[in-house]
C-alpha positions as CSV (number, residue, x, y, z in Angstrom):
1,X,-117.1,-132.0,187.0
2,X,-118.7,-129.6,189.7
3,X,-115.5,-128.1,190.4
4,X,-115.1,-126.2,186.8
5,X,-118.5,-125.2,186.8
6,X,-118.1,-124.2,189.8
7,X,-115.0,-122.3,189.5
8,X,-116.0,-120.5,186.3
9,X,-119.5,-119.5,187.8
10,X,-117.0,-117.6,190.6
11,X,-114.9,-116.2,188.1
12,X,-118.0,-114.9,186.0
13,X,-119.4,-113.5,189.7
14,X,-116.2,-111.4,190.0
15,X,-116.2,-110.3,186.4
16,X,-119.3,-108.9,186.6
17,X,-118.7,-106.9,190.0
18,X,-115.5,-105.6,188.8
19,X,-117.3,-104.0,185.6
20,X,-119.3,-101.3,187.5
21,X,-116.4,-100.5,189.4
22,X,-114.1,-99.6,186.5
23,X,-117.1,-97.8,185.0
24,X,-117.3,-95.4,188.2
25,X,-117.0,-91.6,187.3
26,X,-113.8,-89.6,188.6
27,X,-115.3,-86.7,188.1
28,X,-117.3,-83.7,190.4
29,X,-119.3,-81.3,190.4
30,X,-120.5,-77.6,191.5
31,X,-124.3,-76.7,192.5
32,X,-125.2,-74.1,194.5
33,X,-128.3,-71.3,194.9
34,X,-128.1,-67.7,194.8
35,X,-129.5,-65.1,196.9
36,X,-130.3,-61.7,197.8
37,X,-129.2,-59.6,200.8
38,X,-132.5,-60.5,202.1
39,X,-132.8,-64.3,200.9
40,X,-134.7,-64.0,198.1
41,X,-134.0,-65.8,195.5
42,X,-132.0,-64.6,192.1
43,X,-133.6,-66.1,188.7
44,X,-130.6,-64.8,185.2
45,X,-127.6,-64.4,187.2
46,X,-124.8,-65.8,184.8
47,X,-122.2,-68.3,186.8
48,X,-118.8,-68.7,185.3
49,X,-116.8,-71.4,186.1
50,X,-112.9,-71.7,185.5
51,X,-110.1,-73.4,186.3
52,X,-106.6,-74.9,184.8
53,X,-108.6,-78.5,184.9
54,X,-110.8,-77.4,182.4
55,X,-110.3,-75.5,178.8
56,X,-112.4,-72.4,178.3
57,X,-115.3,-71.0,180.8
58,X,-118.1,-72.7,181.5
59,X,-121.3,-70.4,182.0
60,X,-124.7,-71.0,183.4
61,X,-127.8,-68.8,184.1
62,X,-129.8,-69.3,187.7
63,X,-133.2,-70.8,187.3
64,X,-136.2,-69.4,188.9
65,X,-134.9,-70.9,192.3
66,X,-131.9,-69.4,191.6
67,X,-130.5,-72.5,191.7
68,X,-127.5,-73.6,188.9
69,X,-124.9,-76.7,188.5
70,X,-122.2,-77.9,186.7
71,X,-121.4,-81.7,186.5
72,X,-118.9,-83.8,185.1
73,X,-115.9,-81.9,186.6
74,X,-112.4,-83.2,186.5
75,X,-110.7,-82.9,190.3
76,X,-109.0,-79.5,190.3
77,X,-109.1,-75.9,192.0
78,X,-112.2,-73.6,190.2
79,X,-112.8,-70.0,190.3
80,X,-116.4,-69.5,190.2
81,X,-117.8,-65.7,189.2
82,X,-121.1,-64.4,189.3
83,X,-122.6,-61.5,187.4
84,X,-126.1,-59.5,186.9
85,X,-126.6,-56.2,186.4
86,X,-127.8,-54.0,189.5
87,X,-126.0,-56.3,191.4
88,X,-121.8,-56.6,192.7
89,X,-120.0,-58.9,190.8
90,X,-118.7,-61.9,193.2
91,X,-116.0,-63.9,192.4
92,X,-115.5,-67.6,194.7
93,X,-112.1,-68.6,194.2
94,X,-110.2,-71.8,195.8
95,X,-113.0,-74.0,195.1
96,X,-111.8,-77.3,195.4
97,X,-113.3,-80.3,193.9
98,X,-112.1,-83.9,194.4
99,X,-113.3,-86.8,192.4
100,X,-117.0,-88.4,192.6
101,X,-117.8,-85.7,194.9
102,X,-120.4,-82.6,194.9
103,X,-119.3,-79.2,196.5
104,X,-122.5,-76.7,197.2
105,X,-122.0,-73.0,197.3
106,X,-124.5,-70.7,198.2
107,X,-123.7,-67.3,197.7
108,X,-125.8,-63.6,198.5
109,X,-125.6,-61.1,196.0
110,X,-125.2,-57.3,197.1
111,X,-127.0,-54.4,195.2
112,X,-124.5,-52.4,193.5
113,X,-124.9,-48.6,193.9
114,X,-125.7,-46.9,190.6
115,X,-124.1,-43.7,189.8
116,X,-126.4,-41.9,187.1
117,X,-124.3,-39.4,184.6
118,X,-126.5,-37.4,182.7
119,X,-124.7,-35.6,179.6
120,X,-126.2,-33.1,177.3
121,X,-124.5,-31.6,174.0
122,X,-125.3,-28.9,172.2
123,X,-125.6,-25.3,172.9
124,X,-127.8,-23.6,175.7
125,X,-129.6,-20.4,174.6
126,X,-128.0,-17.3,175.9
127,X,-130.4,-15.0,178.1
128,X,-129.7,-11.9,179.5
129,X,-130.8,-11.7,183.3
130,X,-129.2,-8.4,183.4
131,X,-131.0,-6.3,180.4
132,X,-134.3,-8.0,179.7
133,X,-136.9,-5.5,177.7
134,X,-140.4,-6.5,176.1
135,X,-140.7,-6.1,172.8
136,X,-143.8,-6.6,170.3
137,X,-143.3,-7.1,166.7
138,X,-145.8,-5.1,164.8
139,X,-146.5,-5.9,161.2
140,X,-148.5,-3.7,159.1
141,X,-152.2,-5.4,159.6
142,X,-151.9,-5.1,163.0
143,X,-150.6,-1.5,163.4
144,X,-153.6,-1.1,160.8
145,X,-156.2,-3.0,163.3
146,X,-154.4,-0.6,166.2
147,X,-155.0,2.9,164.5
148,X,-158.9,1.8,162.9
């Protein structure tokens, strides 16, 4: 009777390996770190992430390391955009990720250059450069204080 035992003790071996396999994940994902021109790093900047793999736009916001990730990615082609104000907006595009794997993309943000407009309404006062005269306006107490 060693040889049943024995058998089903294999079986129950390969059952048990083949269970985490089938439970392995198909699925990626994108990390990355953003930057400055000058390598500092860029805490708020908003990350979008989209692709035809995926419904909708996934968003996160750079930590203090300006560091940010998004897991659980089916394979596919992603577009990746990042945005803060005072800075260009960057968009990664052709981002490929296959299954169980991790793609890293560190990216430097440039300053954008600000172009201030300054409006003002409403009407200016006219003066008249050409014809200026001083005038007083007397009233009758002070033509009174004048005279004694």
């Amino acid at each position: 009777m060693g040889g049943p035992k024995r058998l089903f003790c294999g079986l129950l071996c390969l059952l048990l390996l083949a269970v985490p396999l089938a439970a392995q994940d198909n699925s990626g994902s994108i990390n990355g770190r953003v930057t400055d021109s000058s390598g500092a790093f860029i805490p708020g900047v908003t990350v979008s992430l989209t692709s035809p793999a995926i419904q909708g736009t996934r968003s996160a916001i750079t930590e203090e390391t300006g560091s940010y990730r998004f897991i659980l990615l089916p394979p596919g082609t992603y577009s990746v955009t990042y945005e803060l104000p005072g800075f260009k907006t960057l968009i990664r595009e052709g981002i490929i990720v296959q299954g169980s794997r991790t793609v890293t993309l560190t990216v430097a943000l440039e300053v954008a250059t600000v172009a201030e407009t300054v409006t003002v309404t409403g009407e200016w006062p006219v003066v008249d450069v050409q014809n200026a005269t001083v005038g007083v306006a007397f009233n009758s107490q002070l033509l009174k204080d004048m005279t004694g």
